[in-house]
C-alpha positions as CSV (number, residue, x, y, z in Angstrom):
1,X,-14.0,15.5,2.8
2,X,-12.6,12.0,1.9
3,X,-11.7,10.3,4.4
4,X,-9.0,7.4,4.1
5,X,-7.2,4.6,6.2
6,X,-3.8,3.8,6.2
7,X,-2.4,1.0,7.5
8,X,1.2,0.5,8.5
9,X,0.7,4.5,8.7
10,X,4.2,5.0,10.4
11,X,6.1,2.8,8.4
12,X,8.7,3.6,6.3
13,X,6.2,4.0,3.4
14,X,3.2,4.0,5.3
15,X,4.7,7.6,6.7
16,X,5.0,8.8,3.4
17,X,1.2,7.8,2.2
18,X,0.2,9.7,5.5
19,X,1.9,12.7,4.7
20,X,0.6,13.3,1.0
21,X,-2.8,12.5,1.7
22,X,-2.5,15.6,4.7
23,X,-0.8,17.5,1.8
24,X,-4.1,16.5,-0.6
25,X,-6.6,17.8,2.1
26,X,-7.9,14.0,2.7
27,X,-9.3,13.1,6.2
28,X,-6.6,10.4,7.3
29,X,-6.5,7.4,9.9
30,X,-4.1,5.8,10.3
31,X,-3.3,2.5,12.5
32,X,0.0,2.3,14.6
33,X,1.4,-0.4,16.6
34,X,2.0,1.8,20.2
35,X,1.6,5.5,21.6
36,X,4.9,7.1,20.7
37,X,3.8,6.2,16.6
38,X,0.4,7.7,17.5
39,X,1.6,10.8,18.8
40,X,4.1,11.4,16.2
41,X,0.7,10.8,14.0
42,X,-0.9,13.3,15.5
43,X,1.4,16.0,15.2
44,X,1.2,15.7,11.6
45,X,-2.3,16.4,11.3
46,X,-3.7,12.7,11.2
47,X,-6.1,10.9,13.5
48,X,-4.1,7.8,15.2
49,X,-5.3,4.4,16.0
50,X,-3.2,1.7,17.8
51,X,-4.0,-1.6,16.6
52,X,-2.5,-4.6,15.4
53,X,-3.3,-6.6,12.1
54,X,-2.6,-9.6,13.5
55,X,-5.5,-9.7,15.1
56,X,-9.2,-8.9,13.7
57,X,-9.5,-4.8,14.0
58,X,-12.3,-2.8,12.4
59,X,-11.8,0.8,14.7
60,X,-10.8,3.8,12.2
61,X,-12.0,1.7,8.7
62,X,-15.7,2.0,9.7
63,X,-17.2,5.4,7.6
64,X,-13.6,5.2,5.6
65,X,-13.8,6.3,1.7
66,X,-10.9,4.3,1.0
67,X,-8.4,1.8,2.5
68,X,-4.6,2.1,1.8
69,X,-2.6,-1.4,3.5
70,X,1.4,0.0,3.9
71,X,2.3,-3.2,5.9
72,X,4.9,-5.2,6.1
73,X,6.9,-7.6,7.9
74,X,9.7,-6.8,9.0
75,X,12.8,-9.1,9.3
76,X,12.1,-10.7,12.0
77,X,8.0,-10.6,11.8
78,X,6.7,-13.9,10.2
79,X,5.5,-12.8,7.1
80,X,2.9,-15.5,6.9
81,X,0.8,-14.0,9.7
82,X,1.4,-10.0,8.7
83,X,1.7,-9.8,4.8
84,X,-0.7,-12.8,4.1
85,X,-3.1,-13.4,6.8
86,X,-3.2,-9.5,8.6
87,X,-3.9,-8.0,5.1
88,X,-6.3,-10.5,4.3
89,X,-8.3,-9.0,7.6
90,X,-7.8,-6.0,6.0
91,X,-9.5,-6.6,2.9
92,X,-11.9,-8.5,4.6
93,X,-13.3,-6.0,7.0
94,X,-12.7,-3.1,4.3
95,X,-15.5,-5.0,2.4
96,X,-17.9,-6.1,5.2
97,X,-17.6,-1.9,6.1
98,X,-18.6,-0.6,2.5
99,X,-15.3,0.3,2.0
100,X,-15.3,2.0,-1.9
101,X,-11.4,2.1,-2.6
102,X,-8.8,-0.3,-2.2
103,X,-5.0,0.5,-2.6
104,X,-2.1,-2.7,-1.6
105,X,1.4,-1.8,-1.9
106,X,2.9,-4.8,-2.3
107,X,5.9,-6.3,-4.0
108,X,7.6,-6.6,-7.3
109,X,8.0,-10.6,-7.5
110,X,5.1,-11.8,-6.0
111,X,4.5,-12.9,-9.9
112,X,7.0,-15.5,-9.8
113,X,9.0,-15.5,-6.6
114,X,11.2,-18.1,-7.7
115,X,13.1,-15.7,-10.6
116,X,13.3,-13.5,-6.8
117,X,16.5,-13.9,-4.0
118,X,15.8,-16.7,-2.1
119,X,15.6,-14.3,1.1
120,X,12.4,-12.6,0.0
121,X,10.7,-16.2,-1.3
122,X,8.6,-16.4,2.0
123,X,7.7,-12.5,1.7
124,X,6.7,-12.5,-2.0
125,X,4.4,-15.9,-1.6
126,X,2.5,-14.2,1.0
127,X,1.7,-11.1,-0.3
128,X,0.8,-13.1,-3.6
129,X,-1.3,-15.0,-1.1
130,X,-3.0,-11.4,-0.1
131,X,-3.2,-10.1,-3.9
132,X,-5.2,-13.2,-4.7
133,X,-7.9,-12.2,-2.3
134,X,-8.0,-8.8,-2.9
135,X,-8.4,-9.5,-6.6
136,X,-11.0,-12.0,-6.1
137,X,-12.7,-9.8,-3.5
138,X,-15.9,-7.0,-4.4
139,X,-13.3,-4.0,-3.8
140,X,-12.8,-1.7,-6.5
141,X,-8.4,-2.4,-5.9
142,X,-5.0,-1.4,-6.9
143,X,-2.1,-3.2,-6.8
144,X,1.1,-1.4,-6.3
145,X,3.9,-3.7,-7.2
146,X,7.3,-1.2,-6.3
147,X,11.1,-2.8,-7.0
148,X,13.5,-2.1,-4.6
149,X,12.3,0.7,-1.9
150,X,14.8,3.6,-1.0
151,X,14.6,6.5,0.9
152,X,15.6,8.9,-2.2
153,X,14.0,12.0,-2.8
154,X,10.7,11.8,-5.1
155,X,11.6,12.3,-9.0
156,X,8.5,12.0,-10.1
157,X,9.1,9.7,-13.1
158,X,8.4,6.3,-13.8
159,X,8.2,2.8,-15.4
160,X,5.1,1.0,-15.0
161,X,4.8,-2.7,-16.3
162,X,2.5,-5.2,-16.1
163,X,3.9,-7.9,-17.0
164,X,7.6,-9.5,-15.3
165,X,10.0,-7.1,-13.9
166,X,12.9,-8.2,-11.8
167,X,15.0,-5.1,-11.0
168,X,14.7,-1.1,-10.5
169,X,14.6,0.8,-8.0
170,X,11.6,3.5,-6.5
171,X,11.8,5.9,-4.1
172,X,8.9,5.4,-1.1
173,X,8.4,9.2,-1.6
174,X,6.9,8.3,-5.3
175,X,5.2,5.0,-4.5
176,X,3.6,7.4,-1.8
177,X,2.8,9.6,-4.8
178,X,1.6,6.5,-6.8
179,X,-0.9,5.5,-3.8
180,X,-2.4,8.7,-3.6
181,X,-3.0,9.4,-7.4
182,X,-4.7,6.1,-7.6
183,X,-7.8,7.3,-5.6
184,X,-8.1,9.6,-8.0
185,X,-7.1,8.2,-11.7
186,X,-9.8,5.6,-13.0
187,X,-7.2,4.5,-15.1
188,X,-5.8,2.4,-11.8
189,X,-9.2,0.7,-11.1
190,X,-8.6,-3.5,-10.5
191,X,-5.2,-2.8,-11.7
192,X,-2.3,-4.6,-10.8
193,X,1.4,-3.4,-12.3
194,X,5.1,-2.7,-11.3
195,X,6.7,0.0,-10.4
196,X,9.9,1.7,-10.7
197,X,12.0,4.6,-11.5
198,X,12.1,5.7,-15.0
199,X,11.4,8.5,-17.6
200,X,7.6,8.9,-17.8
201,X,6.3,11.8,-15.4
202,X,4.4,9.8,-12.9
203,X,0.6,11.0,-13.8
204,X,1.2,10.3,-17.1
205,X,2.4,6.6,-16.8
206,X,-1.0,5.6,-14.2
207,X,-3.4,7.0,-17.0
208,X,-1.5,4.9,-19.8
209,X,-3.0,1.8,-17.9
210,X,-6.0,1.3,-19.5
């Protein structure tokens, strides 16, 4: 059984990551922010956690294979304190656990935030912030980079770039997708790359990235 942590678990990602692990057969923890989130976890097949990254948390990531971070701030979250510093926790306590896998979903822009709408500036420099530490960390990472996030139905086909991108679209149901293949695909192993919709089936595009 592997085993696998998911924060922001019952976000609107996060809920999606949770859901195709349970579909995979993985063991899955996942870390919620109050008790209705951890029930609804539960009736899914998952094993709940209420926590908070804000402040330091280990519970559920101890004995973990592999640590997928869904969080986010939201629009009136300070982004600073969730999508820099709260991941940073993350990664921290993923590595002082023995954690062996390391997914981020983070953003497309975070590359140069200034070619980005002003509006998500704040939000791009601190998840660059988190990248940075994740990258320069002793996890064996991915870094999920996803354009603009809807709630489409999964097509299964992709664009992956690792260089500048500064507009498509992805559905959370493939970035989802994307998360899960990556425990798998060596291919994805301390990569970083964007992702959006496109015309290469989305197994095929993670193994074309090394």
């Amino acid at each position: 059984m592997y085993t696998v942590f998911v924060a922001g678990a019952h976000g609107r990602t996060g809920r999606h990551i949770v859901k195709a692990l349970l579909r995979e057969n993985y063991e899955v923890r996942g870390l919620v922010r109050n008790e209705s989130q951890r029930d609804n976890l539960q009736e899914w097949g998952a094993k709940p956690y209420i926590g908070d990254l804000r402040t330091v948390f280990s519970e559920g990531i101890d004995g973990a294979d592999a640590v997928i971070c869904a969080v986010g701030a939201g629009d009136k979250e300070d982004p600073e304190e969730i999508d820099h510093l709260g991941t940073v926790r993350l990664i921290e306590q993923s590595a002082m656990l023995g954690v062996k896998r390391f997914i981020l979903i983070s953003s497309m822009g975070t590359l140069e935030p200034e070619r980005m709408p002003k509006i998500l500036k704040p939000y791009l420099l601190a998840k660059r912030r988190a990248e940075k530490v994740l990258e320069e960390s002793t996890l064996c990472h991915t870094i999920i980079r996803p354009g603009g996030l809807t709630d489409d139905l999964p097509i299964g086909k992709v664009s992956i770039r690792d260089g500048f991108t500064y507009s498509g679209f992805i559905s959370r149901n493939d970035v989802a997708e994307a998360a899960v293949l990556a425990l798998k695909l060596p291919e994805t192993e301390h990569a970083a790359f964007n992702l959006i919709a496109g015309e290469t089936p989305l197994v095929q595009a993670l193994q074309s990235l090394k």
